[in-house]
N, CA, C and O atoms as CSV, one atom per row, in Angstrom:
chain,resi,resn,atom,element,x,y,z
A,1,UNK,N,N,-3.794,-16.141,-11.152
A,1,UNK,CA,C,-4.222,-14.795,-10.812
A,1,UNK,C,C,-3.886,-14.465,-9.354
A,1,UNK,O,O,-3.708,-13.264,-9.154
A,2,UNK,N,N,-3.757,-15.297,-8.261
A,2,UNK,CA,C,-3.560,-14.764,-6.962
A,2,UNK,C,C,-2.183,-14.753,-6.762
A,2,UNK,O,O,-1.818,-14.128,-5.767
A,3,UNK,N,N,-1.067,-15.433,-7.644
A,3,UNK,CA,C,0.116,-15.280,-7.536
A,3,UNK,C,C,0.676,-13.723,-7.681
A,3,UNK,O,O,1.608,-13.064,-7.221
A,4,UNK,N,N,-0.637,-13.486,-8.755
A,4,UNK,CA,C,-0.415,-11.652,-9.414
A,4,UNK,C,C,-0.928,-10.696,-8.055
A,4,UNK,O,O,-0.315,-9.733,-7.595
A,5,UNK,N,N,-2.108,-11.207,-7.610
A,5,UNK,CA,C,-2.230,-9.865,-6.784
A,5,UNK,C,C,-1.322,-10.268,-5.655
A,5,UNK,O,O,-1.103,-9.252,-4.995
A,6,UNK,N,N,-0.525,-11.592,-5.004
A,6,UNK,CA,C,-0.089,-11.497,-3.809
A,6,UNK,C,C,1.377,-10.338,-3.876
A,6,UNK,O,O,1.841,-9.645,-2.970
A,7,UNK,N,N,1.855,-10.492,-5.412
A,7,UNK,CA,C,3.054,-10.097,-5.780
A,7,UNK,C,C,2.735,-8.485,-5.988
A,7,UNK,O,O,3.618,-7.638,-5.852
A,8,UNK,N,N,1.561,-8.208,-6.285
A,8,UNK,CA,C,1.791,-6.527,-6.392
A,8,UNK,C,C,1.258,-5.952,-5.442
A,8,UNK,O,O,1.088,-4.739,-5.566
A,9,UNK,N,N,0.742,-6.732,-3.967
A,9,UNK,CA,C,0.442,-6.136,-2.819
A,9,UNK,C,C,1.836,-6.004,-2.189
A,9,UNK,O,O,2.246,-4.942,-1.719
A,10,UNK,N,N,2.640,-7.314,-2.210
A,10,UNK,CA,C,3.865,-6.980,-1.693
A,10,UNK,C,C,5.314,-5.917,-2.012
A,10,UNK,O,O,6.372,-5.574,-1.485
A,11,UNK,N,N,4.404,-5.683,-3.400
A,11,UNK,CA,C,4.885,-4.698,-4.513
A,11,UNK,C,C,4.931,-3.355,-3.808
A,11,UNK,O,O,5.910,-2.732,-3.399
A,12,UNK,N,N,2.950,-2.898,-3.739
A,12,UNK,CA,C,3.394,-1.898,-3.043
A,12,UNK,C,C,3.721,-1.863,-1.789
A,12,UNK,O,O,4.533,-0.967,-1.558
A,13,UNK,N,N,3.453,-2.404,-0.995
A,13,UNK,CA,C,3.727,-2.612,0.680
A,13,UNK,C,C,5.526,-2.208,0.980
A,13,UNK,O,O,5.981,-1.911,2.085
A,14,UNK,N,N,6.389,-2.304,-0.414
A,14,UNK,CA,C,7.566,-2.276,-0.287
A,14,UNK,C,C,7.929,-0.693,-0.748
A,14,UNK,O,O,8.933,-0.041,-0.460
A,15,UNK,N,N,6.940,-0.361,-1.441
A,15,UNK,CA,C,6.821,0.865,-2.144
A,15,UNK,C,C,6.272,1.628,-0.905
A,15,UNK,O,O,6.872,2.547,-0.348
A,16,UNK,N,N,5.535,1.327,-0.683
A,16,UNK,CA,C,5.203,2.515,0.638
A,16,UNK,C,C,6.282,2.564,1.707
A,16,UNK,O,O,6.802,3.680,1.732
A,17,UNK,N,N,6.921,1.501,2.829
A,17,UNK,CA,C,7.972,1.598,3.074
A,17,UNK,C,C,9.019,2.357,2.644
A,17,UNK,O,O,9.477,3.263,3.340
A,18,UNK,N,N,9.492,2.044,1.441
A,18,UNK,CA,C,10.690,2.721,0.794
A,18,UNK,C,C,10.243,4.125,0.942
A,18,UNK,O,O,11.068,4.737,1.620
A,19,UNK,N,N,9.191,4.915,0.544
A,19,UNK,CA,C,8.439,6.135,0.406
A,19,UNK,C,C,8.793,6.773,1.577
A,19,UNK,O,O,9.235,7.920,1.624
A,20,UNK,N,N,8.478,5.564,3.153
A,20,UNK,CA,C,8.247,6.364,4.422
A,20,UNK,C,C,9.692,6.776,4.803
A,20,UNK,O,O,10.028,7.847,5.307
A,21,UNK,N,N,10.508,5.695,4.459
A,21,UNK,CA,C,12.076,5.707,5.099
A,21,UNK,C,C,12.451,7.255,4.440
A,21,UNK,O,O,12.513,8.278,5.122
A,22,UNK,N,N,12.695,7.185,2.892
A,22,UNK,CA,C,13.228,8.447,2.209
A,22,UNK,C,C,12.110,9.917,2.491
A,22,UNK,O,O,12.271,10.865,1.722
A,23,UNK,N,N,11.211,10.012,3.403
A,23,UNK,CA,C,10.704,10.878,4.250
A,23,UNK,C,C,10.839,11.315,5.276
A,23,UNK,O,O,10.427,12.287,5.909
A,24,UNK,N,N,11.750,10.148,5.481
A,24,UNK,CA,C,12.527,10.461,7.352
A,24,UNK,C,C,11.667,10.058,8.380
A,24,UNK,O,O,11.795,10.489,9.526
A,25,UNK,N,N,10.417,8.909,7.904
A,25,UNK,CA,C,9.585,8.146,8.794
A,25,UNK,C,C,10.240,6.991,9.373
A,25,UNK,O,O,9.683,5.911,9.179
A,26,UNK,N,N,11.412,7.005,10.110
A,26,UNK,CA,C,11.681,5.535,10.235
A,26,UNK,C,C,10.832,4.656,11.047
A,26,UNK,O,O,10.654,3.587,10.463
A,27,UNK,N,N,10.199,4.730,12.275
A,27,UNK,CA,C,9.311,4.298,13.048
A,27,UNK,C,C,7.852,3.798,11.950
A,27,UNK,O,O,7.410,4.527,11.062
A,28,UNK,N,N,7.474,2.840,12.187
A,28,UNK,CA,C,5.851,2.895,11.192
A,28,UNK,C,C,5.873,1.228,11.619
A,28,UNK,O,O,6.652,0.369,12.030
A,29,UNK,N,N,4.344,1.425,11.189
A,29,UNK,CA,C,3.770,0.133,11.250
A,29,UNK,C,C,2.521,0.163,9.757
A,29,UNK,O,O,1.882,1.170,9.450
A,30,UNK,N,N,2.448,-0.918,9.171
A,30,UNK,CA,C,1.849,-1.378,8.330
A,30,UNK,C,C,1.064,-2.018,8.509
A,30,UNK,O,O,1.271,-2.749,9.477
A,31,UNK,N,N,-0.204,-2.208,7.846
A,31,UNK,CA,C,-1.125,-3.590,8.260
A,31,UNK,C,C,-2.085,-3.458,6.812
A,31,UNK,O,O,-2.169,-2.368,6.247
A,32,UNK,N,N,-2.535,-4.232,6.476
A,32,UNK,CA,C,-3.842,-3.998,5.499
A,32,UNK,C,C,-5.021,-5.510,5.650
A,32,UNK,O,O,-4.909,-6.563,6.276
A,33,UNK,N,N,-5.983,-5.024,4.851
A,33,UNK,CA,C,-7.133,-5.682,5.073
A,33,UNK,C,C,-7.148,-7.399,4.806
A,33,UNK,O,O,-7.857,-8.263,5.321
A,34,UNK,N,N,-6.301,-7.479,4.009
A,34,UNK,CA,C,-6.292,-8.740,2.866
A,34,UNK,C,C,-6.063,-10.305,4.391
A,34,UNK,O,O,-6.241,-11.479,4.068
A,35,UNK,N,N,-5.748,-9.983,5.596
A,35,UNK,CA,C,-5.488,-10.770,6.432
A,35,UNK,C,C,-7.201,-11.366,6.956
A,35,UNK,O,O,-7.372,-12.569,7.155
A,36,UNK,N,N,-8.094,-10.585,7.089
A,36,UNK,CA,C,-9.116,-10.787,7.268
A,36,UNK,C,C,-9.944,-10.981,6.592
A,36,UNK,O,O,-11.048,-11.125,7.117
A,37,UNK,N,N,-9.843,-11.074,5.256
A,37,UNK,CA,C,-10.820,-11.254,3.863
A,37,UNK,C,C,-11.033,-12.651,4.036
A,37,UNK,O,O,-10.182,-13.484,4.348
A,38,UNK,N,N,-12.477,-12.874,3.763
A,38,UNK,CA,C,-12.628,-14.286,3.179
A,38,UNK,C,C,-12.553,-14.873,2.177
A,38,UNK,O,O,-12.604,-16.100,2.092
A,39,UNK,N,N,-12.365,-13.780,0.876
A,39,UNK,CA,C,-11.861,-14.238,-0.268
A,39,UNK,C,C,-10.336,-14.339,-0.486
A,39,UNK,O,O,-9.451,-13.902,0.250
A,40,UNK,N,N,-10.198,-15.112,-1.833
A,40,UNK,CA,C,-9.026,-15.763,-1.452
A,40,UNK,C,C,-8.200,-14.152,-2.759
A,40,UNK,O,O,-7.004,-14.016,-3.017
A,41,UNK,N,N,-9.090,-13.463,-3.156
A,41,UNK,CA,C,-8.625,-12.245,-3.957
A,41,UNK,C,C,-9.748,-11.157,-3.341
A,41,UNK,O,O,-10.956,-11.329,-3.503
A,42,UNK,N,N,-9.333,-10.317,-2.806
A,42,UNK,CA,C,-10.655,-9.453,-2.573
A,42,UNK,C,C,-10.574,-8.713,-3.234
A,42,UNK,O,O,-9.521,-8.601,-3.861
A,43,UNK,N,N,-11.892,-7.607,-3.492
A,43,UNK,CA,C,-11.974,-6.690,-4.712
A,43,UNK,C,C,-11.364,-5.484,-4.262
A,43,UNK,O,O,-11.255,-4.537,-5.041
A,44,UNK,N,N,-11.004,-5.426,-3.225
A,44,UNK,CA,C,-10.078,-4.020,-2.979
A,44,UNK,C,C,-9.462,-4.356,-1.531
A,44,UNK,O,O,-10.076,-5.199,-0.877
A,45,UNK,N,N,-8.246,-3.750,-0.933
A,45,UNK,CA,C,-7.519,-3.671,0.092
A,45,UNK,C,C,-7.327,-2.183,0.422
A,45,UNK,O,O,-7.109,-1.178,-0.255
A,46,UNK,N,N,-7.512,-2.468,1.879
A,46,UNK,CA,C,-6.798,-1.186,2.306
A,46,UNK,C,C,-5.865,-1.236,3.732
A,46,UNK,O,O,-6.119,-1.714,4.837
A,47,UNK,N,N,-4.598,-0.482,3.171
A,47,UNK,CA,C,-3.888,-0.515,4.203
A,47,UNK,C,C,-3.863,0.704,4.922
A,47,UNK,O,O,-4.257,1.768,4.445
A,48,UNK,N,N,-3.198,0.501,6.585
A,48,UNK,CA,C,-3.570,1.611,6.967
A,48,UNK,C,C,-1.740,1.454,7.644
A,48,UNK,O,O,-1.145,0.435,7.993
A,49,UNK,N,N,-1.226,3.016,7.620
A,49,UNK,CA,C,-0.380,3.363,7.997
A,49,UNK,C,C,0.030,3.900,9.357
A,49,UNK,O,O,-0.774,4.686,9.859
A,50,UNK,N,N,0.938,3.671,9.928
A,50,UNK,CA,C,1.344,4.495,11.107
A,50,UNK,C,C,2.569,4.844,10.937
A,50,UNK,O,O,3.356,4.071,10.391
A,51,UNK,N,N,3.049,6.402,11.493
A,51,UNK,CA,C,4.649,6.787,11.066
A,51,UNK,C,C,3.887,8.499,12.224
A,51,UNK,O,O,2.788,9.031,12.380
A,52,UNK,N,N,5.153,8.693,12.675
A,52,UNK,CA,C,5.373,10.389,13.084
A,52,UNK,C,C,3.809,10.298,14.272
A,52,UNK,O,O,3.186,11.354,14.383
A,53,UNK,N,N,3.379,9.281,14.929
A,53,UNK,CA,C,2.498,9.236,16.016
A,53,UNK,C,C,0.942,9.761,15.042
A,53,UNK,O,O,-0.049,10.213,15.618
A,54,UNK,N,N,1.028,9.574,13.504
A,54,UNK,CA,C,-0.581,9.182,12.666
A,54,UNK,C,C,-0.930,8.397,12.122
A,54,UNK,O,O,0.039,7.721,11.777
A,55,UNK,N,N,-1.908,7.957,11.740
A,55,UNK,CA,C,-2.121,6.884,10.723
A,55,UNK,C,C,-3.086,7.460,9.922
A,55,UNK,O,O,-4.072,8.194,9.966
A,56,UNK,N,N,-2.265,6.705,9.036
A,56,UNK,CA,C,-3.716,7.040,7.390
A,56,UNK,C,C,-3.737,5.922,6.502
A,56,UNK,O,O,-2.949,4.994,6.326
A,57,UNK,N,N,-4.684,6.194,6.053
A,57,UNK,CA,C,-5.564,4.623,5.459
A,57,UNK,C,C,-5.431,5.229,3.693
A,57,UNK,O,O,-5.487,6.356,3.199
A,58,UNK,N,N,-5.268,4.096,3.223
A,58,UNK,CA,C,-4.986,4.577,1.756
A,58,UNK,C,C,-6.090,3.096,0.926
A,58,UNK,O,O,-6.052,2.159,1.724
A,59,UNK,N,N,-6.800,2.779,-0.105
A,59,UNK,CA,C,-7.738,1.882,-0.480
A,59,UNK,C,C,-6.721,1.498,-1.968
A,59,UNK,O,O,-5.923,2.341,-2.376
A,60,UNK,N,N,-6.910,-0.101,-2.799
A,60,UNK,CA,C,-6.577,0.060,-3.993
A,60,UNK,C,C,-7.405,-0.715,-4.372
A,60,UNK,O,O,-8.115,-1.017,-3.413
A,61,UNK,N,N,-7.688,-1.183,-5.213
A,61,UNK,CA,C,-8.156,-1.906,-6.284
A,61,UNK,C,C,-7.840,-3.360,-6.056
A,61,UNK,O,O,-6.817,-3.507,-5.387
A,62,UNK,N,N,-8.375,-4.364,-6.388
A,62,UNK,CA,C,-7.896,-5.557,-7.106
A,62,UNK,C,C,-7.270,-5.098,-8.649
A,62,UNK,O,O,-6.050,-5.225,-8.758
A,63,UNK,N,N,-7.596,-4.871,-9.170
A,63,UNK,CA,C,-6.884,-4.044,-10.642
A,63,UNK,C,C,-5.640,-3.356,-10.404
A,63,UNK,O,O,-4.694,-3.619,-11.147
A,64,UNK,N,N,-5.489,-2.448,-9.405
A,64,UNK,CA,C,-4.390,-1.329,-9.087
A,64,UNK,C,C,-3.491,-2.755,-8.604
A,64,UNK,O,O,-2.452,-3.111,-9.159
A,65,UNK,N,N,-3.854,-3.150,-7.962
A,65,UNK,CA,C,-2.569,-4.319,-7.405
A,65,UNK,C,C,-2.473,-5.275,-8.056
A,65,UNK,O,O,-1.448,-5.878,-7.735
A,66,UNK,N,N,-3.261,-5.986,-9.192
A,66,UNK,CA,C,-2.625,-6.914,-9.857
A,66,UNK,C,C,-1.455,-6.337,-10.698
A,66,UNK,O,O,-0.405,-6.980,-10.719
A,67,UNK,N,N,-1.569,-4.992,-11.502
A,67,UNK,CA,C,-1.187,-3.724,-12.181
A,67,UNK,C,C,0.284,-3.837,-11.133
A,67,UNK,O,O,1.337,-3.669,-11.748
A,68,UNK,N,N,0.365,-4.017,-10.121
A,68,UNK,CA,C,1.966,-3.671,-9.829
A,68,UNK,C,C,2.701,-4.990,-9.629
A,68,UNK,O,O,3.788,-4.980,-9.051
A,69,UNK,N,N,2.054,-6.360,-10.168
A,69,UNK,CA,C,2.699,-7.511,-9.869
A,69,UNK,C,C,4.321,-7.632,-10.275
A,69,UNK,O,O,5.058,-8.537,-9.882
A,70,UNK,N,N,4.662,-6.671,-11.030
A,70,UNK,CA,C,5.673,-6.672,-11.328
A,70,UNK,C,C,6.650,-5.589,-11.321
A,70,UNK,O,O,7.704,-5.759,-11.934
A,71,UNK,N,N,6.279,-3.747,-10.278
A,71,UNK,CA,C,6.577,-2.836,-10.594
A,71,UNK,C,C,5.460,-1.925,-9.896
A,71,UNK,O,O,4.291,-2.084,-10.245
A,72,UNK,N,N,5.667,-1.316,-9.270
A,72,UNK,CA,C,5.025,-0.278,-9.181
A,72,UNK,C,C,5.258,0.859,-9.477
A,72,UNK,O,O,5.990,1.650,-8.882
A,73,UNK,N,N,4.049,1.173,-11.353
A,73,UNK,CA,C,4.631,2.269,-11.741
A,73,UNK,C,C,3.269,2.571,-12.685
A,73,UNK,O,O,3.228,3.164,-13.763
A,74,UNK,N,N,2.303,2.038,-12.011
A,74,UNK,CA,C,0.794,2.571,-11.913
A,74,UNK,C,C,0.679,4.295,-11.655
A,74,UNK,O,O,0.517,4.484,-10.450
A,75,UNK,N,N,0.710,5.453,-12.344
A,75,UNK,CA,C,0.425,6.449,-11.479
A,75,UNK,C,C,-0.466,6.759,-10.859
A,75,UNK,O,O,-0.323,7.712,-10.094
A,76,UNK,N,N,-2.042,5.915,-10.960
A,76,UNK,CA,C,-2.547,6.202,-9.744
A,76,UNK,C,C,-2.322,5.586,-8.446
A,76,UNK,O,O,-2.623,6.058,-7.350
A,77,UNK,N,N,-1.721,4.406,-8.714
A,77,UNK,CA,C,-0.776,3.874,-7.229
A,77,UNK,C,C,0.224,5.311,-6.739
A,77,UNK,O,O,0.217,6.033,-5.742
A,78,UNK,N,N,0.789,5.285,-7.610
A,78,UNK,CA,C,1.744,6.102,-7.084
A,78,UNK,C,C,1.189,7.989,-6.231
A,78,UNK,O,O,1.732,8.774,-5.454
A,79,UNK,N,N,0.317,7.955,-6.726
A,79,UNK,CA,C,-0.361,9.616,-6.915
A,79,UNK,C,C,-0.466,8.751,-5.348
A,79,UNK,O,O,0.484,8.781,-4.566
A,80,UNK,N,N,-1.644,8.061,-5.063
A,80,UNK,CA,C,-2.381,7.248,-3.648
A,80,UNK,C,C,-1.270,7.273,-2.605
A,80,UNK,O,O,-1.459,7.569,-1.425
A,81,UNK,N,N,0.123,6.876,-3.235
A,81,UNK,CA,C,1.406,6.417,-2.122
A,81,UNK,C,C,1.575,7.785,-1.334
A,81,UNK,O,O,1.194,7.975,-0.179
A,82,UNK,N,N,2.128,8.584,-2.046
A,82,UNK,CA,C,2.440,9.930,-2.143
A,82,UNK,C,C,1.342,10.606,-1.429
A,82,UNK,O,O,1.738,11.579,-0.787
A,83,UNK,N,N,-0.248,10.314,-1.334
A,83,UNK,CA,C,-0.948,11.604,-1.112
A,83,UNK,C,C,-0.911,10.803,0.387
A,83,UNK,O,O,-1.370,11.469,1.314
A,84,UNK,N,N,-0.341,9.244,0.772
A,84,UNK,CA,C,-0.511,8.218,2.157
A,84,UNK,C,C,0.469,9.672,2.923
A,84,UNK,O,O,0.156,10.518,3.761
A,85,UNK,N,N,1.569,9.441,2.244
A,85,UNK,CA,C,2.614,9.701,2.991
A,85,UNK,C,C,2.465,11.493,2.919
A,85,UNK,O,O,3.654,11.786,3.048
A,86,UNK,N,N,1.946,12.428,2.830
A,86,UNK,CA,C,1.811,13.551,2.943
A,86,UNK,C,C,0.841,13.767,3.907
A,86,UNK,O,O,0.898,14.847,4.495
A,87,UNK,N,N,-0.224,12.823,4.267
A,87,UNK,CA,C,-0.739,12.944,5.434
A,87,UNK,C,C,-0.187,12.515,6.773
A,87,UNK,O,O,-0.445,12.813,7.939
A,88,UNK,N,N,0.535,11.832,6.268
A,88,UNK,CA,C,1.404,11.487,7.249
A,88,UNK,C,C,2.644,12.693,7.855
A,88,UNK,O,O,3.106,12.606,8.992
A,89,UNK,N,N,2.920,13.434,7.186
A,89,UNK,CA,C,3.624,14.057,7.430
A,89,UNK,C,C,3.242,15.770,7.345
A,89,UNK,O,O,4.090,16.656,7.457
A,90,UNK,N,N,2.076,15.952,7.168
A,90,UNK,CA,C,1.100,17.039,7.652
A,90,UNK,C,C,1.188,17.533,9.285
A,90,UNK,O,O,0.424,18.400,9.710
């Protein structure tokens, strides 16, 4: 099971990237919670974004990210990516 969520955090983490670049965010920084958890799966992550001098914080699931271990093509991942990167670019 942690092979699944490490693979669909890195899932989306690549998905948001890809999102920021084809927005014309090239500058950004990434970070999320899962570095400071004491569990070795936590029940939710949240990453927080920087791009265009904002940051915005987006939350998922343990469920939503095991769900992209192979794909991210969850639409409420995707709806979440999309609403990251529109604040971002607000």
């Amino acid at each position: 099971m942690e092979d699944q969520f490490a693979s669909g955090l890195r899932n989306i983490r690549a998905a948001i990237e890809i999102r920021l670049k084809d927005s014309g965010i090239e500058k950004q920084s990434l970070g999320d919670s899962c570095r400071e958890c004491t569990s070795a799966i936590p029940g939710m992550v949240i990453i927080d974004v920087g791009g265009k001098g904002k940051i915005a914080r987006v939350t998922f699931t343990r469920d939503e990210v095991e769900d992209c271990s192979q794909t991210v093509v969850a639409y409420c991942v995707r709806l979440k990516i999309n609403h990251l990167i529109n604040e971002l670019l607000a």
